[in-house]
C-alpha positions in Angstrom: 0.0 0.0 0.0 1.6 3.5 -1.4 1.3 6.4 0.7 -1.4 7.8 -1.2 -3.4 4.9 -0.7 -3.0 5.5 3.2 -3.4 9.0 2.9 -7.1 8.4 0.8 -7.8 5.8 3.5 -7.3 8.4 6.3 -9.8 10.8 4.3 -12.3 8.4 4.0 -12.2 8.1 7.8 -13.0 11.6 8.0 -15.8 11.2 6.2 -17.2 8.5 9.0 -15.9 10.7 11.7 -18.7 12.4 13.2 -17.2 14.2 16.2 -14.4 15.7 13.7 -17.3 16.8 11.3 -18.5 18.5 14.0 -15.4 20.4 15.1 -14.6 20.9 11.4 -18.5 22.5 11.0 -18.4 23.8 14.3 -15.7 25.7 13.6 -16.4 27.5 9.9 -19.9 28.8 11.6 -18.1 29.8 14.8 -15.4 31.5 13.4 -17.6 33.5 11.4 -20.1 34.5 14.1 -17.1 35.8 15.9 -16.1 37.8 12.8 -19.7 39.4 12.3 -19.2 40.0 16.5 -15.8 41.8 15.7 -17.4 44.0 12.8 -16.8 47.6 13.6 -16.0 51.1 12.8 -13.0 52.7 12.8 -13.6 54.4 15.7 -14.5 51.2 17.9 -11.6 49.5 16.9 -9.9 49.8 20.3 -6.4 49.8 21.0 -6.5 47.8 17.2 -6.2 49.4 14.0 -7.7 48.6 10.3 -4.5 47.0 9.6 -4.9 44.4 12.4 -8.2 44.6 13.4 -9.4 40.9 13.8 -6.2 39.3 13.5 -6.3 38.4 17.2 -8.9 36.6 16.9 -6.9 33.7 15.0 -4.9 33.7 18.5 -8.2 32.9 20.6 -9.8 30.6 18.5 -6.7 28.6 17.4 -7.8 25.7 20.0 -10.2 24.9 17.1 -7.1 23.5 15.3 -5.3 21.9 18.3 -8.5 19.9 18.6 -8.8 19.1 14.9 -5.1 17.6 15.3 -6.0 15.8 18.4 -9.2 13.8 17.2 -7.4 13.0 13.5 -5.8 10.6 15.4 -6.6 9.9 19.3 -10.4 8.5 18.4 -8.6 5.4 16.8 -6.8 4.1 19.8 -10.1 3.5 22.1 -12.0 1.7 20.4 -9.5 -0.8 18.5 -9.3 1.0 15.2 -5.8 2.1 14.7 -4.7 -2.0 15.6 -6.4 -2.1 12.0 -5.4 0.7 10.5 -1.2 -0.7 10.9 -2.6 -4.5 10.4 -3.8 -3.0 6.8 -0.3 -0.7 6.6 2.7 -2.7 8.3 4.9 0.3 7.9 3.7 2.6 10.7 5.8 5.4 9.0 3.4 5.9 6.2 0.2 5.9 8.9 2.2 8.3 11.0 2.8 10.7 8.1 -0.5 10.9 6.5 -2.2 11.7 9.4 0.5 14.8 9.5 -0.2 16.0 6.2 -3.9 15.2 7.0 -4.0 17.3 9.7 -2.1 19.9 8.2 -4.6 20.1 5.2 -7.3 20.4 7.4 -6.4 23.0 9.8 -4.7 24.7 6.9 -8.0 25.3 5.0 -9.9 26.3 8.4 -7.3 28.6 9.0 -7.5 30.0 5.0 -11.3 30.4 5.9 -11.4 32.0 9.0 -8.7 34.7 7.8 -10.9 35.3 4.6 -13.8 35.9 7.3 -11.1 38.6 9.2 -10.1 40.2 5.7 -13.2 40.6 4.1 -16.4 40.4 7.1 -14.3 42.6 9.7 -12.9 45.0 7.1 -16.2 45.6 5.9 -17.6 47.9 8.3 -14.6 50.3 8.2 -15.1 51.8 4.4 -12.7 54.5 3.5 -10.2 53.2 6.2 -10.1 49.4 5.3 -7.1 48.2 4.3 -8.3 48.0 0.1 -9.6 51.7 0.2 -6.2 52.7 2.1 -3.5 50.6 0.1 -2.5 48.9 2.9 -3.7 45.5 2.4 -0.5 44.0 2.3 0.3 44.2 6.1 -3.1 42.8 6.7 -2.4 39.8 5.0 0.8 38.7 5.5 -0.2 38.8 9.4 -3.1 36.6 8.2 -1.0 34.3 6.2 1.7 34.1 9.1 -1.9 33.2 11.6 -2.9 30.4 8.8 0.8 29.0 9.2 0.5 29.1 12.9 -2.7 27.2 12.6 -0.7 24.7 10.6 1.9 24.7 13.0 -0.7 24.0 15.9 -2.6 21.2 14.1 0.6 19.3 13.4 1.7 19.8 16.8 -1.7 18.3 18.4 -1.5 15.1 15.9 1.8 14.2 17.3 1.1 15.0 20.8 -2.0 12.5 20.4 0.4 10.1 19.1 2.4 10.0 22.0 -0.6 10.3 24.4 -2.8 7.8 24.1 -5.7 9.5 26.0 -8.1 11.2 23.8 -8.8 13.2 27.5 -5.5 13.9 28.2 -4.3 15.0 24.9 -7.0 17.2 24.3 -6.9 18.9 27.7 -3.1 19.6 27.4 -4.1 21.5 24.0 -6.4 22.9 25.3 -4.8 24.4 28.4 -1.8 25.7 26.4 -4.2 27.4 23.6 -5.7 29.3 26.6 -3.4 29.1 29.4 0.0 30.0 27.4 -0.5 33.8 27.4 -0.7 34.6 30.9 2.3 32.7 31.7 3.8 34.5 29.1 2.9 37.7 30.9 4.4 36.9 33.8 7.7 35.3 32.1 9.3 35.8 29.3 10.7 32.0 29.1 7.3 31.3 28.0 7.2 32.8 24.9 8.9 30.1 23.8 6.3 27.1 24.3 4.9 26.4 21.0 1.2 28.0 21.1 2.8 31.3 22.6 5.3 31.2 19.7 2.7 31.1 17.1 0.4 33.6 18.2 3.6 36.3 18.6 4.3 35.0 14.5 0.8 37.6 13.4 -0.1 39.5 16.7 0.2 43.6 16.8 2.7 43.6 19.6 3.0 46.8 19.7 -0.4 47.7 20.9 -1.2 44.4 22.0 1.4 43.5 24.6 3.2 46.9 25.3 1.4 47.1 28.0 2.3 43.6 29.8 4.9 43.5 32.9 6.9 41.7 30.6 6.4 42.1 26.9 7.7 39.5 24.4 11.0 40.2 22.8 11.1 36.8 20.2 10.9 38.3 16.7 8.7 37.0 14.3 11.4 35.0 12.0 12.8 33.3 15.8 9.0 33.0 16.4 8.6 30.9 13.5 11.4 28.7 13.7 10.6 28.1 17.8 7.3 26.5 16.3 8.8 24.8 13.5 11.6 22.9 16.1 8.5 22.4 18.7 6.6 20.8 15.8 9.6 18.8 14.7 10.4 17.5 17.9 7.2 16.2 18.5 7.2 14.4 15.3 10.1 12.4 15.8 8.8 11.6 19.6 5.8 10.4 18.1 7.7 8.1 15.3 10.3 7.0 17.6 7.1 6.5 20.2 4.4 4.6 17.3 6.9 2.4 16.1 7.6 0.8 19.2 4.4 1.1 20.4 2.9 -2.6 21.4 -0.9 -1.5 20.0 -2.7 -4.8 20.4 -2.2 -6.2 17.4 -2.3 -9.8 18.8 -6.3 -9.5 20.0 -7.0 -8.4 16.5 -8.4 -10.7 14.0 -8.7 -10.9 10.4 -11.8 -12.0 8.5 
């Protein structure tokens, strides 16, 4: 079995998958309520301006892709399925890896959508100062195209972690946790601007009026930023492969008809 062939198999999956479907829908309508929410004038923008005004928001909803990355995988070890899945595809490599670039298709394209919410819903309101009537588009969307790599980064992230945990629970809890509870650690220390969900949010974020204010405001720059998420993601992955290939997953109580 080629890689591509695992790689339709995992899609197929998806298809069967209600509580991902759900996440997946969940998030496309969620994302876009929050953008119709965010929706202002110029001069309710706040401490944000046309050029940034609801990129943050791809910061507090990016658990949407660190539980996307999670479920890809983690639902096939309670119930049997993933003893299958390697019984069907000895080498584990080719499972491993198409549930990467699975994940990072899917949190990719959520993360494309949500930002086309930000540039077009958000900007909307703001008329003669949005970013197309100003000429200033271009700042706008490379922080939105640095937010969909983040996204990326995150989903990737969450597919190896669930790899290496077997706990759907635990796996998704420890996401979660760091999606919401990175940034106030990182207010109080600076060391924590390096844990990989506070690293991807400083990659598109308007530091300057977004964290100026903080006891200790982040100092990473957006290229060190980038690579700290890149080397968390990388890490992980070779955890998980060093972790799945020696991983005893019941093989022997499974039975082929």
């Amino acid at each position: 079995m080629t890689f591509i062939d695992v790689l339709r198999g995992e899609i197929v999956k998806i298809r069967t998958h209600r509580a991902l479907l759900l996440i997946i829908l969940a998030s496309a309508l969620l994302t876009l309520a929050y953008c119709l929410v965010e929706a202002k004038p110029v001069e309710k923008l706040g401490l944000s301006t046309p050029e940034t005004a609801g990129v943050y928001a791809m910061a507090n909803l990016s658990f949407f892709a660190a539980i996307v990355g999670v479920l890809i995988t983690s639902s096939e070890y309670p119930g049997g399925q993933l003893t299958t899945t390697v019984l069907a595809t000895p080498r584990r490599g080719r499972i491993l890896g198409a549930k990467l670039v699975l994940s990072a298709m899917v949190t990719t394209l959520l993360g494309l959508l949500f930002a086309a919410y930000i540039a077009t819903v958000v900007q909307a309101p703001l008329g003669v100062h949005s970013v197309y009537a100003t000429g200033t588009a271009s700042t706008l969307l490379t922080s939105l195209a640095l937010a969909v790599c983040s996204w990326t980064g995150l989903g990737i992230l969450s597919t190896g972690i669930a790899f290496i945990i077997r706990s759907q629970t635990v796996a998704l809890v420890m996401m979660i946790v760091l999606a919401f509870g990175g940034t106030p650690l990182m207010m109080a220390l600076p060391i924590f601007q390096y844990l990989p969900t506070n690293a991807g949010v400083l990659m598109f974020i308007d530091r300057e009026n977004q964290t100026s204010d903080w006891l200790n405001p982040p100092d990473i720059t957006v290229l060190a930023a980038g690579i700290t998420l890149a080397a968390w993601c990388a890490a992980v992955t070779v955890a998980a492969i060093v972790v799945f290939m020696r991983r005893d997953i019941g093989a022997r109580q499974a039975a082929l008809e």
